[in-house]
N, C-alpha and C positions, 0 to 999 in steps of 0.2 A: 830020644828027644834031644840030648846032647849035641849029636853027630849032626842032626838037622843044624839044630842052634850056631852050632860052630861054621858050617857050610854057609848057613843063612849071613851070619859077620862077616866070615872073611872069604866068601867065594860073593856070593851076592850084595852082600856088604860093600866092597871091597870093585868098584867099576873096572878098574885098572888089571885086577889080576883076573874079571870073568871074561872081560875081553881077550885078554893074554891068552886063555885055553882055548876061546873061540877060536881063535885065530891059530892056538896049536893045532885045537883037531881038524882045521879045517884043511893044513896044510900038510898031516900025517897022511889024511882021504885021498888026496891029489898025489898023495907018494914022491911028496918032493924031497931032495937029499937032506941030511942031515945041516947043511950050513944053509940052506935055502932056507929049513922050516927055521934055526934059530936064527936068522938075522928078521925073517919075517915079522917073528913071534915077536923078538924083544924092540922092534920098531916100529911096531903095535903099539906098543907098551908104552912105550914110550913118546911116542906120539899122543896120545891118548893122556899121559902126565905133563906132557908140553901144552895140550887144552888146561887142563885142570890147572895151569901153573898162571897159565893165562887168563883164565877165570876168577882164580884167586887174588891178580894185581888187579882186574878191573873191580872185584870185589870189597878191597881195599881203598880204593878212590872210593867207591860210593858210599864206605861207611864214613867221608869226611862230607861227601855229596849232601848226602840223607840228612844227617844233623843241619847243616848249613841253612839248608831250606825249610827245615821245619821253624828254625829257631827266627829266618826274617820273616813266618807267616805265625809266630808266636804258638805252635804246634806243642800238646802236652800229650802223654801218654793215656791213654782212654783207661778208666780203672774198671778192673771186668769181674768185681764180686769176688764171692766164694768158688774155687773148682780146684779139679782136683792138680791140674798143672800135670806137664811133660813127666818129668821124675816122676811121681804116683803113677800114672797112666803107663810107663813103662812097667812098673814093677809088678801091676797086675796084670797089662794085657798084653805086654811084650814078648811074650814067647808066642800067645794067637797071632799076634801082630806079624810075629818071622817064620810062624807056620806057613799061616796062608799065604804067605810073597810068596814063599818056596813051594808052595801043591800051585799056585797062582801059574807060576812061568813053567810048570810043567803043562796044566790047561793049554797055556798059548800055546808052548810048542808042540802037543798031539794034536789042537787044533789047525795050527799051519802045516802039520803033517798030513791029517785027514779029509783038510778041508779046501776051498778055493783062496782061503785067507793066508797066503804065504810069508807072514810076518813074524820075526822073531823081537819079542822090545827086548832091546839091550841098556837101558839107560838105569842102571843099578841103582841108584841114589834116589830118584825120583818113585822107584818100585815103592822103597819103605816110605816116604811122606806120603805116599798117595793112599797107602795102605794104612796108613797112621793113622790119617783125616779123616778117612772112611771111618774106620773101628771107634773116632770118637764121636759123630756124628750116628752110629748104630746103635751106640751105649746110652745117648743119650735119650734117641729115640725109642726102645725098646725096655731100658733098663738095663740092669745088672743080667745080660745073657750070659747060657752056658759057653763053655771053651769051645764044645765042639761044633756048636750052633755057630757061633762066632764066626771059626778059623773057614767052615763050609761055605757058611755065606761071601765071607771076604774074597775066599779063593776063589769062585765060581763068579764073583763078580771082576776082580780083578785081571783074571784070566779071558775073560770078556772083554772086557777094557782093552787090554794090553795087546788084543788081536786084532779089536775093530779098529780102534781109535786112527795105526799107520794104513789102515784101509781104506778110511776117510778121507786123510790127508795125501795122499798118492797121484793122484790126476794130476793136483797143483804141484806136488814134489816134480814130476815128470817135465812139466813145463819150468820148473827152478834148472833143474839140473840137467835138460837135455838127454838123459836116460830115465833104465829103471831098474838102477843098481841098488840105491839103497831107498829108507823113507824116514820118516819122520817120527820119532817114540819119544814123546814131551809133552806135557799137562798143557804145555801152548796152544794145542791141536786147534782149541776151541777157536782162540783166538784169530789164530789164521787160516782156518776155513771163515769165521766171518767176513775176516782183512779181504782175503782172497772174493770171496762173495760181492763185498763193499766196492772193492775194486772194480771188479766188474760191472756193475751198474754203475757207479758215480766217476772211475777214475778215467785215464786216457792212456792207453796200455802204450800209444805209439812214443810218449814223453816218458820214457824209460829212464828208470835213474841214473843207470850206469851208462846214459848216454847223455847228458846233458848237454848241450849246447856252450860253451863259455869262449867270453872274447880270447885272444891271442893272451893278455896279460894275464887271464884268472885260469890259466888251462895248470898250473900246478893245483887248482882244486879237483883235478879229476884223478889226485893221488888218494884213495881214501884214509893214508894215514893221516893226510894232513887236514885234510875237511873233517874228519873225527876230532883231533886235538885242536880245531879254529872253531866247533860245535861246542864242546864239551868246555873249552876256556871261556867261550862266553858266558856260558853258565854258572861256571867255579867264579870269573872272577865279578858278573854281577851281584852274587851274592854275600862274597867276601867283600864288596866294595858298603853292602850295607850293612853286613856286620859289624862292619871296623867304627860306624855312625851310633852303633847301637850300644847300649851300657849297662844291657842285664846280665845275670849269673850264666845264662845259658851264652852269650855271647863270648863273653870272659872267657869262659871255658876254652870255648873254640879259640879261640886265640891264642891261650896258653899252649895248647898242642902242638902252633907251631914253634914252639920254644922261641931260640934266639930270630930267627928267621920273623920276615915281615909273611902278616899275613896274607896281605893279597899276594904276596912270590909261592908261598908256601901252596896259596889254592890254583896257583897256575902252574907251579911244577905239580901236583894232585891232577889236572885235567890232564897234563902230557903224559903221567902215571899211566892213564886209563886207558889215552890211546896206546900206547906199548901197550898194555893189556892186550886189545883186541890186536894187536899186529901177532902177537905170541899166539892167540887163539889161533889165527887163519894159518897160522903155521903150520902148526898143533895138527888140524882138520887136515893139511893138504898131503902130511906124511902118514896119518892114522888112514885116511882111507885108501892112500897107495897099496897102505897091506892089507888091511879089511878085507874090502871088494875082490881081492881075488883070493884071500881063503878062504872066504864066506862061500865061496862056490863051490870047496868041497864037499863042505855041508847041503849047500844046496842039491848037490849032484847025488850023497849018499846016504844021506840022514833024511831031508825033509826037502825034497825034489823041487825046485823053482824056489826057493826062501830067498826072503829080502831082509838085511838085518834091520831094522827100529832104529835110531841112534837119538844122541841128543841134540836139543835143536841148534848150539855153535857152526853143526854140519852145513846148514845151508847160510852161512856168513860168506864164504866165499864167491858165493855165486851171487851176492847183488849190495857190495858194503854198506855202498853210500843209502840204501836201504832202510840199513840195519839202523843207521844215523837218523836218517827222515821218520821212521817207526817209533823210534825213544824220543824224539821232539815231540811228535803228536801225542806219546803218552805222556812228557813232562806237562806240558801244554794242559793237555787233559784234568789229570791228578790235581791239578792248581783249579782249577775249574771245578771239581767236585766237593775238594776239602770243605770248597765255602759252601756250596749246595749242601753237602752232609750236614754240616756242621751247622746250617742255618735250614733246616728243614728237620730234621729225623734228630737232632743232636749229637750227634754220632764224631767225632774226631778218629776222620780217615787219616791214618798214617801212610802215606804212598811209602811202602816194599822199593826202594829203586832197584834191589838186585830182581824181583820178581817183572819189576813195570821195565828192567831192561832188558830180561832175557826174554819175555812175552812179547815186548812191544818189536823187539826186533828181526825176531820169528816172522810176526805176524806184517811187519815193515816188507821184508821179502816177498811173500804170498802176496800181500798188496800189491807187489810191484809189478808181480810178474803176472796178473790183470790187467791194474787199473795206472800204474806206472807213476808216478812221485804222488800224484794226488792220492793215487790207489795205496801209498804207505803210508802218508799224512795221517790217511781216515783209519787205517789200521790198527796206525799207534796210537790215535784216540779213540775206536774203540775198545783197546786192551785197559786203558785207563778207567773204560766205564765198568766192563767184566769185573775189574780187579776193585776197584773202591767199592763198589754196590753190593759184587759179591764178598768183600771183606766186612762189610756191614750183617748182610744176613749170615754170616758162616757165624762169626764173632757173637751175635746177639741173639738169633734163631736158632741155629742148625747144632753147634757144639758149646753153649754159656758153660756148662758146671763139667766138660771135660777135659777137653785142651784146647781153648781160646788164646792163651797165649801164643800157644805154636801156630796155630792159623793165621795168627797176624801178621806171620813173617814165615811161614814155610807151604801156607797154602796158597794155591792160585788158579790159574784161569781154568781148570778141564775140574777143579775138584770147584769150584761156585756153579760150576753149570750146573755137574750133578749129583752135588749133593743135597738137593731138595728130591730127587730121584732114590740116593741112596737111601735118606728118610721117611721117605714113601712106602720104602719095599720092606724097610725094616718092622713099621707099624704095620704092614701088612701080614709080616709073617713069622713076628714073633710075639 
């Protein structure tokens, strides 16, 4: 159980180093020389920490983003009872929890071995939240199950999941990325199968985002680091512009952070923040899949014949930015639209996740586009806002109250609100 354990942190745990041996074995298979497989491997790697690095500056900005806006819509933290919270949750159910990812992704991959389903999910970080969610949502619907009932069920579910889910998404990958190298392994999936859907009936696929029309003067907006940082400033400094009006403690705060510095400069060097973010990301994605895709073929070739690897959803940023832009407006847009619906209907104070409503919305911003075309991203990113507030409503209040409701409020999202009224279904059913 150790050995699992250890494997489960630091090989599956651990994105950067399960990639890295992907990417070793795949380039041993191919019988490439020794300097091919290491510069391959550690450019992998490193690519791969160039998303991650970039992920983490856009993640950065939003945690100035997130406050800002709660504090001009006067947003408190929803108080969620008695439960047992993350730390307890780990300490009982964390070792089921790192079983079943690890029996989980061996499922996938005999599956894409033996079946027409040739998807490997590669998205390590995602396996254990998703895994998490589930296990607190089973707990709570079934009770105090045994280990092994538990880690069977997780794994035979997850293992499902993790096969279908890039099987789903794939037609539309195909049309993002003009091949069918890689697909798509992200709790987004839901999202952008709907965007994608939405798009299709409502958008206008030929009004392409990454083709927009602009006069002679405005054609430096067809740079999208600049239409990102000219999006994202308007946002940072409208609401730094009401902050600085405003005189409560929550205000205050935010102001102190930016120490000597004014705060409206402060929140529009925070928006330029973000976009370098997302330049780093596209970076990130253009050199990881240089080496991916072609050692994933060893694999393909000697292990599990035709495999597509799963990745995480940054992969499809390149291929349609201003998208990715147009998909987080329609979820900003959105999320502002629900808090008050929640909040004046059901009583519920939605906290919009901005890192969940940005990496969903802009997932599902793509998909849309490559439909329904700027409109088709619009509807995308305000459908991710609906998934995301509604389903953060019933996960939070319904599906998991006395397990881990904290963690759902900020590490659950669009593929686990779908189903996890599914997963509580099967649980009362079968234990």
């Amino acid at each position: 159980m150790d050995v699992i354990v250890w494997v489960a942190t630091n090989v599956f745990g651990e994105a950067a180093i399960l990639l890295g041996f992907i990417v070793l074995l795949g380039l041993i298979l191919q019988k490439k020389s020794v300097s091919q497989t290491i510069s391959g491997t550690f450019k992998a790697v490193i690519g791969f920490l160039i998303i991650s690095a970039g992920s983490g500056v856009i993640v950065n900005a939003l945690t100035v983003f997130e406050p800002l806006w709660k504090e001009v819509f006067n947003l408190s933290a929803e108080p969620l009872g008695n439960f047992m919270g993350q730390e307890s949750f780990n300490a009982k159910y964390g070792s089921a929890v790192t079983l079943a990812m690890t029996l989980g992704f061996i499922i996938n991959v005999l599956l894409a071995r033996f079946t027409k389903l040739k998807y490997i999910y590669l998205t390590g970080h995602m396996m254990f939240w998703t895994t998490t969610i589930f296990a607190g949502v089973v707990i709570q619907a079934a009770g105090d199950v045994s280990f092994g009932k538990l880690v069977i069920f997780l794994a035979v579910v997850m293992g499902l999941y993790w096969t279908i889910q890039p099987a789903l998404t794939q037609p539309f990958m195909r049309k993002i990325t003009g091949n069918d190298n890689i697909a798509l392994g992200h709790t987004s999936a839901s999202v952008a199968l709907l965007g994608a859907l939405a798009g299709k009936f409502l958008g206008n696929k030929e009004n392409d985002s990454e083709k927009i029309k602009l006069p002679k003067g405005l054609e430096f907006l067809r740079d999208s680091n600049v239409i990102t940082a000219l999006t994202m400033g308007l946002l940072f400094l409208v609401g730094a512009v009401i902050i600085s009006f405003k005189n409560t403690p929550g205000a205050q705060e935010l102001v102190a952070a930016a120490g000597d510095q004014n705060f409206i400069i402060y929140a529009i060097i925070q928006s330029f923040t973000f976009a370098a973010g997302i330049a780093v990301v596209l970076l990130g994605v253009r050199m990881f899949i240089g080496e991916m895709v072609p050692a994933f073929k060893g694999i393909a070739t000697k292990i599990v014949p035709g495999a597509k690897p799963a990745l995480d959803s940054p992969i499809v940023f390149p291929y349609a930015p201003n998208a990715v832009i147009l998909g987080f407006l329609g979820s900003f847009i959105g999320s502002l639209l629900w808090l008050v619906v929640l909040g004046n209907t059901v009583g519920y104070v939605f906290v919009p996740t901005m890192i969940v409503l940005f990496f969903h919305s802009a997932t599902a911003g793509v998909f849309g586009n490559a439909t329904g075309g700027v409109r088709g991203a619009l509807i995308a990113g305000f459908i991710t806002s609906t998934v995301v507030a509604w389903g953060q409503f019933v996960m939070v209040k319904l599906l998991l109250p006395d397990t881990v409701p904290d963690t759902a409020m900020w590490a659950a999202d669009s593929d686990m609100f779908i189903l996890g009224p599914i997963i509580r279904f099967l649980s009362q059913l079968l234990f």
